[in-house]
mmCIF file of the N, C-alpha and C atoms, coordinates in Angstrom:
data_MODEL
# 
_entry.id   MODEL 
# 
loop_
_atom_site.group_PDB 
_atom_site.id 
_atom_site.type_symbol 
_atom_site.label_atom_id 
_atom_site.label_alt_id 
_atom_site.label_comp_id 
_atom_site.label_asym_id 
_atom_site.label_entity_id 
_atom_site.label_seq_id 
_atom_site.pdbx_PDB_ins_code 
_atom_site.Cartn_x 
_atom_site.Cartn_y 
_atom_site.Cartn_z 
_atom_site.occupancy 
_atom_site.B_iso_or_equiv 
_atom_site.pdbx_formal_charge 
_atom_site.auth_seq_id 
_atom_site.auth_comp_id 
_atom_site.auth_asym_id 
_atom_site.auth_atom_id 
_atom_site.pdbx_PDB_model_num 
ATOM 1   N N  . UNK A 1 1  ? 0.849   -1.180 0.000   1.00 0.00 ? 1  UNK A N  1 
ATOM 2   C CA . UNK A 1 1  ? 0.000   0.000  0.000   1.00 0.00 ? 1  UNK A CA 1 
ATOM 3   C C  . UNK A 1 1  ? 0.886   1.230  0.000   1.00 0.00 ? 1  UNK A C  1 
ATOM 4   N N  . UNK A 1 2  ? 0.380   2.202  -0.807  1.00 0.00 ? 2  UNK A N  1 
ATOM 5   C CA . UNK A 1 2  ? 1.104   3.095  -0.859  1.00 0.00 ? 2  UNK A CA 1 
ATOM 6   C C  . UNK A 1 2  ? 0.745   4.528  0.213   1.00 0.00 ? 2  UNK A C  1 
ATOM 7   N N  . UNK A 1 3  ? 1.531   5.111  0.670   1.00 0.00 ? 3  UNK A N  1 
ATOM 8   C CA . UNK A 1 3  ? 1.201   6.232  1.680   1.00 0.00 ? 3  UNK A CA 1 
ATOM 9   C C  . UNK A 1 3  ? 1.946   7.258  0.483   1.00 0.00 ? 3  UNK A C  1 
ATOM 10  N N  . UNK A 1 4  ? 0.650   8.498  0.987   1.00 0.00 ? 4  UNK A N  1 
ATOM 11  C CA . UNK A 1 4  ? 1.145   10.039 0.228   1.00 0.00 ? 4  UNK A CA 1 
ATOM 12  C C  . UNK A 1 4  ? 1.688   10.951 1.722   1.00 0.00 ? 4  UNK A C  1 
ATOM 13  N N  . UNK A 1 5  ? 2.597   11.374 1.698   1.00 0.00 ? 5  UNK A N  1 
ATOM 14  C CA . UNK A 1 5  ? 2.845   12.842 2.833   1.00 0.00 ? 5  UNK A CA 1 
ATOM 15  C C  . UNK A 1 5  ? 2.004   13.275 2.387   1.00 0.00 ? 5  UNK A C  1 
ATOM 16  N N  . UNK A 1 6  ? 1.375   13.938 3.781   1.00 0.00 ? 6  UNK A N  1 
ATOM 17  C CA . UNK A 1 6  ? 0.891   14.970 4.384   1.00 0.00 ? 6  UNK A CA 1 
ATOM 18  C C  . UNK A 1 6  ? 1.825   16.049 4.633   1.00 0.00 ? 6  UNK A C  1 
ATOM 19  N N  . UNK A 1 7  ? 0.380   16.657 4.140   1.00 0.00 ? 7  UNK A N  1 
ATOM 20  C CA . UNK A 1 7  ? 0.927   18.416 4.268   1.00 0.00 ? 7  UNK A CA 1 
ATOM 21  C C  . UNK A 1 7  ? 0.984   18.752 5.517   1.00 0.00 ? 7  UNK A C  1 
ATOM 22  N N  . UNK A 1 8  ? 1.695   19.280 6.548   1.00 0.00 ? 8  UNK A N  1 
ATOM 23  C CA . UNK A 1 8  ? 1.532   19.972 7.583   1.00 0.00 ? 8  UNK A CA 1 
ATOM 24  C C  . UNK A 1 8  ? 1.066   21.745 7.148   1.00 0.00 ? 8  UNK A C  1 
ATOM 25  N N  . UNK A 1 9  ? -0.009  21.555 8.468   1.00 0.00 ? 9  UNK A N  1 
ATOM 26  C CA . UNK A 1 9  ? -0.394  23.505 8.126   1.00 0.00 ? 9  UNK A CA 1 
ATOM 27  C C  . UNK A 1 9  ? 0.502   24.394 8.382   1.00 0.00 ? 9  UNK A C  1 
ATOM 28  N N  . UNK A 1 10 ? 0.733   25.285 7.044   1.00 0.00 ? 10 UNK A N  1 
ATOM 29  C CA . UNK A 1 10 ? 1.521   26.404 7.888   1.00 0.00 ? 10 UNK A CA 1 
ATOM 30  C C  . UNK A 1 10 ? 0.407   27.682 8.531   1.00 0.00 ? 10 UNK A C  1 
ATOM 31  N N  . UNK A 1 11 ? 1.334   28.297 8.812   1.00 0.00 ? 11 UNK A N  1 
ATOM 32  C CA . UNK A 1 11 ? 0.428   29.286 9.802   1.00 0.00 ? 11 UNK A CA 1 
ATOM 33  C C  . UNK A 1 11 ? -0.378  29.916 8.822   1.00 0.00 ? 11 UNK A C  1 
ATOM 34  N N  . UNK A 1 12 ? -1.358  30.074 9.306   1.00 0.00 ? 12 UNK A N  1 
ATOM 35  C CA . UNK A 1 12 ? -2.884  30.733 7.941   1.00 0.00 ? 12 UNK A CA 1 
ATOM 36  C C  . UNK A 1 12 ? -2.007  32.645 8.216   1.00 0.00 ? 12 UNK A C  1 
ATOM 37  N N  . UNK A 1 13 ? -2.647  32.612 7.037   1.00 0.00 ? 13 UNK A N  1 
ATOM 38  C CA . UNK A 1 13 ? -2.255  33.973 6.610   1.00 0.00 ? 13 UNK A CA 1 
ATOM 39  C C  . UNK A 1 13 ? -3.834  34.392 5.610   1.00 0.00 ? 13 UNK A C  1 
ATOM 40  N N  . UNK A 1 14 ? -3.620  36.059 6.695   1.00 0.00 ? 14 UNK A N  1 
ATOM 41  C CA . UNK A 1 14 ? -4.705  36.566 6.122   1.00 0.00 ? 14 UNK A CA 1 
ATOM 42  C C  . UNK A 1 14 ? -5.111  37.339 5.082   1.00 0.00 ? 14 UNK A C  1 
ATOM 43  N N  . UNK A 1 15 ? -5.968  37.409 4.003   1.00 0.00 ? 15 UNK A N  1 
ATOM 44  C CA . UNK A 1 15 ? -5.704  37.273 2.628   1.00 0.00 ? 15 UNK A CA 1 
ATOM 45  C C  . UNK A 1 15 ? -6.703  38.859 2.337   1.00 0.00 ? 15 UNK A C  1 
ATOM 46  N N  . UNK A 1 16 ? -6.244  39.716 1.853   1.00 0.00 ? 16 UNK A N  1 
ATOM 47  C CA . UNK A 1 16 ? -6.950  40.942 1.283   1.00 0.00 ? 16 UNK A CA 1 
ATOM 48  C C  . UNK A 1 16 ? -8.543  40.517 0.524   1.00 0.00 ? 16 UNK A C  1 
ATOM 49  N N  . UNK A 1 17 ? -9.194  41.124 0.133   1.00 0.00 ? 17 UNK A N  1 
ATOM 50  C CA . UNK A 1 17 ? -10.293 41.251 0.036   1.00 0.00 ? 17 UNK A CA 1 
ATOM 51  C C  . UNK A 1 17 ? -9.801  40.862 -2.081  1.00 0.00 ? 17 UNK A C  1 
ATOM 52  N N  . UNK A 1 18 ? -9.124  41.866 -1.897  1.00 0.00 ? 18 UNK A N  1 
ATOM 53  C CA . UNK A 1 18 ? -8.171  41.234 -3.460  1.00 0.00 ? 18 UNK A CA 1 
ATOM 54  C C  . UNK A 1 18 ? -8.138  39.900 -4.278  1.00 0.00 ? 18 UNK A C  1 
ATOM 55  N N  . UNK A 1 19 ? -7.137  39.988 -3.142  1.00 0.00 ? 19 UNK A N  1 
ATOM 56  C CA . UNK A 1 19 ? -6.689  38.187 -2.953  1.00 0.00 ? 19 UNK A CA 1 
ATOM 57  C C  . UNK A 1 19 ? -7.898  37.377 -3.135  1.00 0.00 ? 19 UNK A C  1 
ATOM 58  N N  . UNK A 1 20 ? -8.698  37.629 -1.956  1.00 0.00 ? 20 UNK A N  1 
ATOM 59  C CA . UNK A 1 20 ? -9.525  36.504 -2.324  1.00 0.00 ? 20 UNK A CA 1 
ATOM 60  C C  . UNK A 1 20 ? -10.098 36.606 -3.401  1.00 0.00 ? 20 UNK A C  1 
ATOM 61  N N  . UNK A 1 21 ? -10.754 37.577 -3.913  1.00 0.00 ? 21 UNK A N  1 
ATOM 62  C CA . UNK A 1 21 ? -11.754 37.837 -5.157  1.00 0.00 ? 21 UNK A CA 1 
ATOM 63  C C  . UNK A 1 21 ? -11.048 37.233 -6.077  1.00 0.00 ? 21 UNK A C  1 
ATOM 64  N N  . UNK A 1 22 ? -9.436  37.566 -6.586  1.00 0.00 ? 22 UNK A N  1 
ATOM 65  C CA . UNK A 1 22 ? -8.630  36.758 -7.469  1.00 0.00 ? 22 UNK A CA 1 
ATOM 66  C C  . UNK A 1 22 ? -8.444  35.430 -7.408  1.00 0.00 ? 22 UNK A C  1 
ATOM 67  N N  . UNK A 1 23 ? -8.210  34.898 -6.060  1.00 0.00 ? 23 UNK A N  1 
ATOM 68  C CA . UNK A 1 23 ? -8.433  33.564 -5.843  1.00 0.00 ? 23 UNK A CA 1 
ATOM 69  C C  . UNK A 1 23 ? -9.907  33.063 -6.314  1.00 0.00 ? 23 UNK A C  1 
ATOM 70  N N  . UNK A 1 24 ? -10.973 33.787 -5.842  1.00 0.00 ? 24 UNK A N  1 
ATOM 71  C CA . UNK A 1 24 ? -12.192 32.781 -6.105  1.00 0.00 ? 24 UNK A CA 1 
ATOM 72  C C  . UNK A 1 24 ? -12.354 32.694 -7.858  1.00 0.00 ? 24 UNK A C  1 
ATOM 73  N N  . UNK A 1 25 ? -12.036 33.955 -8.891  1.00 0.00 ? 25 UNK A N  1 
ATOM 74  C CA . UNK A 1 25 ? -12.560 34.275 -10.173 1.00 0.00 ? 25 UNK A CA 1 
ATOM 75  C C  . UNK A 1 25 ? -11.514 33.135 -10.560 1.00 0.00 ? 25 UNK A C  1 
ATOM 76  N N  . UNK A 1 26 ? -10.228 32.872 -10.162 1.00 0.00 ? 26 UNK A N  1 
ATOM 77  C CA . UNK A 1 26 ? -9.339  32.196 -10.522 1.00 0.00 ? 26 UNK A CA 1 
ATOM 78  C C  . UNK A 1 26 ? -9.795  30.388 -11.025 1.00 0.00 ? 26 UNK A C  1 
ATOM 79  N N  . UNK A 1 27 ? -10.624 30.240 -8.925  1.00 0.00 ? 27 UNK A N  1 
ATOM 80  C CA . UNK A 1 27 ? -11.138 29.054 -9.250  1.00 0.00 ? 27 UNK A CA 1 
ATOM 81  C C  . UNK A 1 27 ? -12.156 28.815 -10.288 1.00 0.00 ? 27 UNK A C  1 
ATOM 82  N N  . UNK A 1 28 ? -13.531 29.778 -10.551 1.00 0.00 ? 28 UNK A N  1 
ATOM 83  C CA . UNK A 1 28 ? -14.210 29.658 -11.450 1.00 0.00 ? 28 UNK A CA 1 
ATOM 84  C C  . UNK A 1 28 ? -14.041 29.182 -12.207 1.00 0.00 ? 28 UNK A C  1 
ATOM 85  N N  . UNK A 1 29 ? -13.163 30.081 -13.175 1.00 0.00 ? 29 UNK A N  1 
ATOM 86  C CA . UNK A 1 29 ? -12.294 29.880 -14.537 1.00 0.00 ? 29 UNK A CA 1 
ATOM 87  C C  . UNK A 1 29 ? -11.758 28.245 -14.234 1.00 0.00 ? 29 UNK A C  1 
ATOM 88  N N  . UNK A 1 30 ? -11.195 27.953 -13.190 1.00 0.00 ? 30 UNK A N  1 
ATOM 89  C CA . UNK A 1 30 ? -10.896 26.063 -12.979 1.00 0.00 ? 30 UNK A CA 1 
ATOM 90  C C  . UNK A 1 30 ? -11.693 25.679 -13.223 1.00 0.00 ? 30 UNK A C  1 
ATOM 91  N N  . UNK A 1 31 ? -12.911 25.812 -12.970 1.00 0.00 ? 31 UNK A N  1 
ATOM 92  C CA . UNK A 1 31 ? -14.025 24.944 -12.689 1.00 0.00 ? 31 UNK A CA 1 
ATOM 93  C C  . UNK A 1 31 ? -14.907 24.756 -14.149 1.00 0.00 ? 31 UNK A C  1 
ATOM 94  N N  . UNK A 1 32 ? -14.847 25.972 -14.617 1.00 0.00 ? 32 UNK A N  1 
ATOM 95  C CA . UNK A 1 32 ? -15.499 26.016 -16.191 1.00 0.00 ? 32 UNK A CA 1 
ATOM 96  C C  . UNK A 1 32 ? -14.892 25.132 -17.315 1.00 0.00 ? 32 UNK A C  1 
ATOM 97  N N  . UNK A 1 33 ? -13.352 25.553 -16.865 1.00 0.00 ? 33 UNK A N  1 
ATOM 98  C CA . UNK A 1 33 ? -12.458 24.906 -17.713 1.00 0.00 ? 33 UNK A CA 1 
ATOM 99  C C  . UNK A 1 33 ? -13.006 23.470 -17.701 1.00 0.00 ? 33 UNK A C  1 
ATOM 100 N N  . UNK A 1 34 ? -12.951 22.737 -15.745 1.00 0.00 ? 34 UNK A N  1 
ATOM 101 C CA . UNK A 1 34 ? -12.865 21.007 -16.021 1.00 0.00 ? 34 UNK A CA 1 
ATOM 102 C C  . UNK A 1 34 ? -13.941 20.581 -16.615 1.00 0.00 ? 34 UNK A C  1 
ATOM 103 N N  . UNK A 1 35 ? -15.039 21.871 -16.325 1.00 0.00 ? 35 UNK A N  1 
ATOM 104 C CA . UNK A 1 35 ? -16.492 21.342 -16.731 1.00 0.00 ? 35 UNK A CA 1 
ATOM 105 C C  . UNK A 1 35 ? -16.823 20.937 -18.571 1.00 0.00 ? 35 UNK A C  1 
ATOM 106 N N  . UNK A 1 36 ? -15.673 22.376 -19.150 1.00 0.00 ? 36 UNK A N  1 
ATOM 107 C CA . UNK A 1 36 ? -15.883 21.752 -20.745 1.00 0.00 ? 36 UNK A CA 1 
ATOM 108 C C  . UNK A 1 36 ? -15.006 21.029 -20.968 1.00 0.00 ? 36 UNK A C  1 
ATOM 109 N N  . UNK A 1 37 ? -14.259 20.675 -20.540 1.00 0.00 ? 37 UNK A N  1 
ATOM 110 C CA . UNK A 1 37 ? -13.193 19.280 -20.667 1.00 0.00 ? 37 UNK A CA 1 
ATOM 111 C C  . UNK A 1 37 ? -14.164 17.822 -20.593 1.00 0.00 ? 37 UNK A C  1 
ATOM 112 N N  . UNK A 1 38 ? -14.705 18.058 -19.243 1.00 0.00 ? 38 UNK A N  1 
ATOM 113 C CA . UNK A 1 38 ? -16.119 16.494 -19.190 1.00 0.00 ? 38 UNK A CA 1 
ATOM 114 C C  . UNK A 1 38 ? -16.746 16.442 -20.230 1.00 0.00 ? 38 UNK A C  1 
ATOM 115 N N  . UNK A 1 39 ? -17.330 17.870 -20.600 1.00 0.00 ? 39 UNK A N  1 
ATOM 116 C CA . UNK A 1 39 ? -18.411 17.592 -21.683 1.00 0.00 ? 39 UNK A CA 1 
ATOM 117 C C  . UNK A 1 39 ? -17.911 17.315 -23.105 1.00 0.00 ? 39 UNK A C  1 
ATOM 118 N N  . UNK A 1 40 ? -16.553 17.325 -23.259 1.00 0.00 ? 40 UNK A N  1 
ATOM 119 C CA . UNK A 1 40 ? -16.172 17.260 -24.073 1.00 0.00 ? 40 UNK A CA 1 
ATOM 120 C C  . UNK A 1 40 ? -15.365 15.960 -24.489 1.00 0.00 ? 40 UNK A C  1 
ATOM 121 N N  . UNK A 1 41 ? -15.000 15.451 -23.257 1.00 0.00 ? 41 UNK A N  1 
ATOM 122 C CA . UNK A 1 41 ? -14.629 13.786 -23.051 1.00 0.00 ? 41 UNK A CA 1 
ATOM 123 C C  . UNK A 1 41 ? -16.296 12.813 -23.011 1.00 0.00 ? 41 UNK A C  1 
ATOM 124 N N  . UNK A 1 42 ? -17.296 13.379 -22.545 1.00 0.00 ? 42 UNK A N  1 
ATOM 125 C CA . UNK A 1 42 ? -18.411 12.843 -22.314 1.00 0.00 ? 42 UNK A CA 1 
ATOM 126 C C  . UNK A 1 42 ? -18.786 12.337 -23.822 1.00 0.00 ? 42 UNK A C  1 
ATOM 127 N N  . UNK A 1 43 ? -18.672 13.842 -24.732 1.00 0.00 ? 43 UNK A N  1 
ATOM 128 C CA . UNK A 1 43 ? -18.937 13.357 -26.224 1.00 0.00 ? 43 UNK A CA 1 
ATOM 129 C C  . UNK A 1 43 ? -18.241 12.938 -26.885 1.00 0.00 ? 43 UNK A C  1 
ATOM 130 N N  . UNK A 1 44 ? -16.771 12.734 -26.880 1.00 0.00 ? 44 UNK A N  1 
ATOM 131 C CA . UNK A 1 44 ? -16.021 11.827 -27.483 1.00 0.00 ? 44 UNK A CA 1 
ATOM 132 C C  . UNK A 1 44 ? -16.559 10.280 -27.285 1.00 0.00 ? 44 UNK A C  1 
ATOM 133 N N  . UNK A 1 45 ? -16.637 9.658  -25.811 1.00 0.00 ? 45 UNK A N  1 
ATOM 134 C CA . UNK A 1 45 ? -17.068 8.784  -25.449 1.00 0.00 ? 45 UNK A CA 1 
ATOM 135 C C  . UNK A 1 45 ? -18.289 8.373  -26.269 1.00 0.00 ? 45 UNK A C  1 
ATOM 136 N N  . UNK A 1 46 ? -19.292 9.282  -26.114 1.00 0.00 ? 46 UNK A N  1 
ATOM 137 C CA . UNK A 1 46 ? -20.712 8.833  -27.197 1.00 0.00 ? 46 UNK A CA 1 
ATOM 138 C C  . UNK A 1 46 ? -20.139 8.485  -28.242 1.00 0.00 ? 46 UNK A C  1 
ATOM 139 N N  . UNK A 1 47 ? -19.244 9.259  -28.907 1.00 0.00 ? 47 UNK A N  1 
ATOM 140 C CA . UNK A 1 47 ? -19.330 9.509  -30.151 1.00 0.00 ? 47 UNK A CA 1 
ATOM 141 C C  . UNK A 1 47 ? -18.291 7.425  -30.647 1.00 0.00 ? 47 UNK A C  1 
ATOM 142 N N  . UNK A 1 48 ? -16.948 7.236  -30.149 1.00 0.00 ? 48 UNK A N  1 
ATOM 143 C CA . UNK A 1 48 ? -16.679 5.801  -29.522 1.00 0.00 ? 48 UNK A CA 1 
ATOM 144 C C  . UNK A 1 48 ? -17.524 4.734  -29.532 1.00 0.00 ? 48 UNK A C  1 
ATOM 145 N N  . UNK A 1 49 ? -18.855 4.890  -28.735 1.00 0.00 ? 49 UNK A N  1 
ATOM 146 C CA . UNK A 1 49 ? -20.027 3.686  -27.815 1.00 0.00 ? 49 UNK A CA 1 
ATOM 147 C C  . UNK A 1 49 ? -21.269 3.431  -29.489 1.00 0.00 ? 49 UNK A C  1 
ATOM 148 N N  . UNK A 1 50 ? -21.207 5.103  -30.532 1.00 0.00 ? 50 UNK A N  1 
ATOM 149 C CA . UNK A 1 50 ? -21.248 4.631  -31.484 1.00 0.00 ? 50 UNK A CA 1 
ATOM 150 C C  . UNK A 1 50 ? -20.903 4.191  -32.549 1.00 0.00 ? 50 UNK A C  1 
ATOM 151 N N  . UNK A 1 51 ? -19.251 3.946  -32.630 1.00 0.00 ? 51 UNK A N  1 
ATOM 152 C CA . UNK A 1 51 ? -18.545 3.172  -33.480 1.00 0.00 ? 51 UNK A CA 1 
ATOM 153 C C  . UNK A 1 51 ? -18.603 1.917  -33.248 1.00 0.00 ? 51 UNK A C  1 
ATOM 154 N N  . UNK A 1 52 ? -18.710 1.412  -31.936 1.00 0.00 ? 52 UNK A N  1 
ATOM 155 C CA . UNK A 1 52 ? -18.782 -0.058 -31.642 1.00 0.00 ? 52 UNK A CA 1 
ATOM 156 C C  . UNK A 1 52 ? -19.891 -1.171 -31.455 1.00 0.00 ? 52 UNK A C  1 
ATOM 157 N N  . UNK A 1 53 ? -21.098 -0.280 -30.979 1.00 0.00 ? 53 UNK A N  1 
ATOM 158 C CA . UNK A 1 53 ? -22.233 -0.688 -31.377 1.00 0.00 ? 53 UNK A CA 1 
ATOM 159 C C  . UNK A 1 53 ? -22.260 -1.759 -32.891 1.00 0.00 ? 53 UNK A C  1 
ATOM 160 N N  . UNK A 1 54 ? -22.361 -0.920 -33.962 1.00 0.00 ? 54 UNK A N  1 
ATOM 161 C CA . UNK A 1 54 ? -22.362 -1.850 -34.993 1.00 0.00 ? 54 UNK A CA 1 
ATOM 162 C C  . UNK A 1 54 ? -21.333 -2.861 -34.858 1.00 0.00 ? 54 UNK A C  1 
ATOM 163 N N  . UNK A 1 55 ? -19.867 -3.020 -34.475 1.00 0.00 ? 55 UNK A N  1 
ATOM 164 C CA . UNK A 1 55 ? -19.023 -4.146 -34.546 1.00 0.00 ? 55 UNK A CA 1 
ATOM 165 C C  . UNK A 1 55 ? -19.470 -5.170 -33.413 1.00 0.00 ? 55 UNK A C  1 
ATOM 166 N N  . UNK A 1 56 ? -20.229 -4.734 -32.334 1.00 0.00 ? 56 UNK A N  1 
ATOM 167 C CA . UNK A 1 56 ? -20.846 -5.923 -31.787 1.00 0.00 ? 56 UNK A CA 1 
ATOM 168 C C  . UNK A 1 56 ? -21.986 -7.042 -32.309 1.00 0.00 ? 56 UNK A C  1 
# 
């Protein structure tokens, strides 16, 4: 079995009103991104499930 390290916390540090807003728009933009990545692996996949259909 494999073990990952752990992070130990460093001391929290407090983040401007900035910061965070950049941090959160930052994550968005992550989140949109993984979301058209799925939908876009989702339809490759369809598009696959109907190439093989007929060879079954």
């Amino acid at each position: 079995m494999t073990t990952v390290p752990t992070k130990s916390k460093a001391p929290s540090k407090t983040l401007s009103t900035d910061e965070i807003k950049q941090t959160f728009s930052r994550l968005q933009s992550d989140i949109q991104t993984l979301a058209s990545k799925i939908g876009e692996l989702e339809s490759e996949a369809d598009e696959h499930e109907y190439e093989l259909v007929p060879i079954l």
